[in-house]
N, CA, C and O atoms as a GROMACS GRO file, in nm:
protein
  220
    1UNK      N    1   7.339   9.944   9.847
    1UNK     CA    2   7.451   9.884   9.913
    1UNK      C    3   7.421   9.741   9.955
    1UNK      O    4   7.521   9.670   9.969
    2UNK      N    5   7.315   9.692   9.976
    2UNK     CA    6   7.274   9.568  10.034
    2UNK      C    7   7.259   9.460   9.905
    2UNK      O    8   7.212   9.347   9.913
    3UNK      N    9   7.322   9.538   9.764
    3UNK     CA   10   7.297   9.404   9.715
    3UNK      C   11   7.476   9.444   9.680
    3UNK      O   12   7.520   9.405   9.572
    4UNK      N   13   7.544   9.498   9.749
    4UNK     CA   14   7.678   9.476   9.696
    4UNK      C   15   7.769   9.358   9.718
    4UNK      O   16   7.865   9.314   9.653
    5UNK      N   17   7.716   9.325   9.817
    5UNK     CA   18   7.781   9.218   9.895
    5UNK      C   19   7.755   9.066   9.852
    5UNK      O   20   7.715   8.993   9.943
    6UNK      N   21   7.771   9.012   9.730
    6UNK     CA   22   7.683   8.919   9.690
    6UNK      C   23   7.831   8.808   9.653
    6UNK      O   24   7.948   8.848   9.648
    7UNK      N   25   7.789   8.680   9.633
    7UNK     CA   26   7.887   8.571   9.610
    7UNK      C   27   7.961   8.633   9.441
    7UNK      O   28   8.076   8.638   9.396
    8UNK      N   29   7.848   8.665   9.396
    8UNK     CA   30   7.881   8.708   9.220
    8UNK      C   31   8.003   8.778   9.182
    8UNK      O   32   8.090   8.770   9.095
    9UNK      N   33   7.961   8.876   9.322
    9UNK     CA   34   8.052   8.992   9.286
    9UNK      C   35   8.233   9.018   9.374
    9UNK      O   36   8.328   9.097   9.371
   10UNK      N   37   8.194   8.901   9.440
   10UNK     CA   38   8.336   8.866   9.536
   10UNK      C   39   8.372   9.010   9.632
   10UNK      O   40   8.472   9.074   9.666
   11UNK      N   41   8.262   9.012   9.644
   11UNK     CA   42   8.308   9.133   9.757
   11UNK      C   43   8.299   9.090   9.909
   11UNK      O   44   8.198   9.050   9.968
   12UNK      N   45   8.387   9.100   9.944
   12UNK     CA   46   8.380   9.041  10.112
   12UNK      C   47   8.381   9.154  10.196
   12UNK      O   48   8.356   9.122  10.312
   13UNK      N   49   8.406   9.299  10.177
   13UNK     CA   50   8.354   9.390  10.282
   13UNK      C   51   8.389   9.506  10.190
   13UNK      O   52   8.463   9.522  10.093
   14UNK      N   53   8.281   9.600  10.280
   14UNK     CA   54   8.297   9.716  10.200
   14UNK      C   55   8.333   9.834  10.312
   14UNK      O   56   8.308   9.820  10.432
   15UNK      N   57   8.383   9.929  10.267
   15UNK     CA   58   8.447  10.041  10.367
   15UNK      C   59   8.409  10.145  10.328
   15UNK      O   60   8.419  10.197  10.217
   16UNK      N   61   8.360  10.183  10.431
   16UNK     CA   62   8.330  10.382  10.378
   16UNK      C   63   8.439  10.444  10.536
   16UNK      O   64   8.431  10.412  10.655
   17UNK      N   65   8.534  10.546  10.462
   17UNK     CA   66   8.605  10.595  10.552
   17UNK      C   67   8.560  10.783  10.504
   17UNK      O   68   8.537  10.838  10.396
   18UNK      N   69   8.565  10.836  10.654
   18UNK     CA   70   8.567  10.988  10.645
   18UNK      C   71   8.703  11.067  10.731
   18UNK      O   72   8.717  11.125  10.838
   19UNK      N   73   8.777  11.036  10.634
   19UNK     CA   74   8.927  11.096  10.683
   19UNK      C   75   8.916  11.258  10.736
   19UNK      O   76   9.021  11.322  10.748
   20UNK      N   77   8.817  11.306  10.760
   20UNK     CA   78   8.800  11.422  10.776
   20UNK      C   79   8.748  11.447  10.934
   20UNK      O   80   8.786  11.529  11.018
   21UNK      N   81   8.648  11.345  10.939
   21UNK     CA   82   8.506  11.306  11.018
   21UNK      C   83   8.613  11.199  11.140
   21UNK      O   84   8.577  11.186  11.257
   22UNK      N   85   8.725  11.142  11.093
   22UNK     CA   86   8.779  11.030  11.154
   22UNK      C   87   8.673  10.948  11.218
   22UNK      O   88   8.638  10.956  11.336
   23UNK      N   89   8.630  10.875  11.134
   23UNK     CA   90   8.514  10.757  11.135
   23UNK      C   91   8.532  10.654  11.025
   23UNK      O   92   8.581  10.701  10.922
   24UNK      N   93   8.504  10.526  11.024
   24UNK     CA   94   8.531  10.427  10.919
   24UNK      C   95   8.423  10.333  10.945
   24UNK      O   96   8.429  10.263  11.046
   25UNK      N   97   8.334  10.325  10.872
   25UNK     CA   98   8.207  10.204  10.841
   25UNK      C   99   8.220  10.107  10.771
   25UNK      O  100   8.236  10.125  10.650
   26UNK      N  101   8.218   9.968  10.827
   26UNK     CA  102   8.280   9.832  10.746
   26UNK      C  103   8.152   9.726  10.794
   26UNK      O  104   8.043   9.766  10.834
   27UNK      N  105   8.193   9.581  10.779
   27UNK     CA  106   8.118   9.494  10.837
   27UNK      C  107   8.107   9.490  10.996
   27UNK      O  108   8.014   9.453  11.067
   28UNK      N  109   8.183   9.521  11.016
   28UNK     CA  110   8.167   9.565  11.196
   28UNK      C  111   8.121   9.672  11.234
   28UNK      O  112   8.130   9.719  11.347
   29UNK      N  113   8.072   9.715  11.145
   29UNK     CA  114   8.015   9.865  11.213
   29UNK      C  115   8.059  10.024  11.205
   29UNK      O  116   8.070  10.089  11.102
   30UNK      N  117   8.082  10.070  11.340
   30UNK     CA  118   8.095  10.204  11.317
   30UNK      C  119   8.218  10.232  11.436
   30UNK      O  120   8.220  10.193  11.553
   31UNK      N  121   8.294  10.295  11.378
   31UNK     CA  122   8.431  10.274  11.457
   31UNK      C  123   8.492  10.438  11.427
   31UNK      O  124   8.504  10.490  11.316
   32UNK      N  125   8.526  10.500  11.560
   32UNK     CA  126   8.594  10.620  11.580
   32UNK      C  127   8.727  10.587  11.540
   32UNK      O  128   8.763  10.471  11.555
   33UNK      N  129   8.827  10.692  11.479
   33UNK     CA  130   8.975  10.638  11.388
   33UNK      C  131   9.050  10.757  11.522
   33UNK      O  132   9.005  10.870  11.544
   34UNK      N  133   9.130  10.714  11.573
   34UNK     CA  134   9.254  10.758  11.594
   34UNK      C  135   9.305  10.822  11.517
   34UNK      O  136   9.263  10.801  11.403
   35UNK      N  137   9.401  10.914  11.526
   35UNK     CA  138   9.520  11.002  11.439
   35UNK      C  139   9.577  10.912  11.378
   35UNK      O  140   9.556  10.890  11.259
   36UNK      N  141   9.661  10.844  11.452
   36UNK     CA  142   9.744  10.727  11.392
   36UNK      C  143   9.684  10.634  11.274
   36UNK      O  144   9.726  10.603  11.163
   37UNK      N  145   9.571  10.604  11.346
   37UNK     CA  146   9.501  10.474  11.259
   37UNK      C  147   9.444  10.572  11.093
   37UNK      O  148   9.468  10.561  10.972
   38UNK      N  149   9.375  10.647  11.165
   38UNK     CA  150   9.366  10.756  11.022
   38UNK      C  151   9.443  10.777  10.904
   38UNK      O  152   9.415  10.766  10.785
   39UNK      N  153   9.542  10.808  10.961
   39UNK     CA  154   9.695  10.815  10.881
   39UNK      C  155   9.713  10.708  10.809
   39UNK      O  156   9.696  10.721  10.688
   40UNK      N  157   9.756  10.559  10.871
   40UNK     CA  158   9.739  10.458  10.819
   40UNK      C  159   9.683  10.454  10.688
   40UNK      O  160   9.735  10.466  10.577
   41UNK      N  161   9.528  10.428  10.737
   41UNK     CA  162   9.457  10.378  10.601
   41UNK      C  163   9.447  10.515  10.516
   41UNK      O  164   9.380  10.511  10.413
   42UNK      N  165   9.506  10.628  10.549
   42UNK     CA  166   9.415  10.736  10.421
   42UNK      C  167   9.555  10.677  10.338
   42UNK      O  168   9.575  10.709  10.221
   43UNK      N  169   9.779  10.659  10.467
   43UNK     CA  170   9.832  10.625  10.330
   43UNK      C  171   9.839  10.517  10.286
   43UNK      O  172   9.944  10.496  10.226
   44UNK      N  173   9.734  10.395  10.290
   44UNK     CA  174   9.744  10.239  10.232
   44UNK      C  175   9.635  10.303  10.121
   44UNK      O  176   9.650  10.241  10.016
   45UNK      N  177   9.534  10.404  10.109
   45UNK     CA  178   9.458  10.469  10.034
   45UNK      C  179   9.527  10.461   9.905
   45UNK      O  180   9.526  10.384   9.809
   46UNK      N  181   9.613  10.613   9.952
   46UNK     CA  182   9.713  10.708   9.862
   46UNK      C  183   9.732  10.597   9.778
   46UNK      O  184   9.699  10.592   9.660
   47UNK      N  185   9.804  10.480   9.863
   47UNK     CA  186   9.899  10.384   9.774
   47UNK      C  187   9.840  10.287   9.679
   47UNK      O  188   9.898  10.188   9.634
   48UNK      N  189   9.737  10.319   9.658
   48UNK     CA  190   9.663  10.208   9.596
   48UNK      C  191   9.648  10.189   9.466
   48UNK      O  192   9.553  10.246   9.413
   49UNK      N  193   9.740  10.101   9.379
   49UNK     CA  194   9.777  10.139   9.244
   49UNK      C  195   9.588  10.174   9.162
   49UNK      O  196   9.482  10.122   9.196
   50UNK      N  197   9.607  10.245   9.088
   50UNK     CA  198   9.477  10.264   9.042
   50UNK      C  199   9.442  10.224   8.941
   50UNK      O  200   9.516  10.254   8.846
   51UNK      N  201   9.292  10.123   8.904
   51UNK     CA  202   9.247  10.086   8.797
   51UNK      C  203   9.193  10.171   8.675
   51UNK      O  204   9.133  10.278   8.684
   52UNK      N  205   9.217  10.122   8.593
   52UNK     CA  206   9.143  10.209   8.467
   52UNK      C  207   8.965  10.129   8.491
   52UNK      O  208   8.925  10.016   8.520
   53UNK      N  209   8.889  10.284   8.453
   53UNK     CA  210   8.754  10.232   8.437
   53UNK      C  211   8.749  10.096   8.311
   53UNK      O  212   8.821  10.063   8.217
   54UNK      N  213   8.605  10.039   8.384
   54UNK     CA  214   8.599   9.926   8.302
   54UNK      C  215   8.677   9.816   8.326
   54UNK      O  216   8.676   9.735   8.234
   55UNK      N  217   8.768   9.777   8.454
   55UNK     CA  218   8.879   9.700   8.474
   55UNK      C  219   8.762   9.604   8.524
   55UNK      O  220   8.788   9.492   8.567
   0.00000   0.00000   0.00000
């Protein structure tokens, strides 16, 4: 994970969410999710048109 974050690869943050766990790990850290907030991002998730491998 520590070399994901590189100029090359244009990644400016990375997210690990546990919609289950209601917890979300980003560049800030470690953050307890609300119901609400949960909801949110699992449906900005859902909505997320999806790439074909290799994109």
């Amino acid at each position: 994970m520590n070399h994901l974050q590189t100029l090359e690869t244009g990644i400016e943050d990375i997210v690990f969410v546990s919609f289950k766990e209601d917890w979300l790990i980003n560049n800030n850290g470690l953050v307890n999710l609300d119901a609400k907030t949960n909801e949110q991002i699992h449906e900005g998730y859902m909505n997320t048109p999806k790439k074909p491998l290799g994109s």
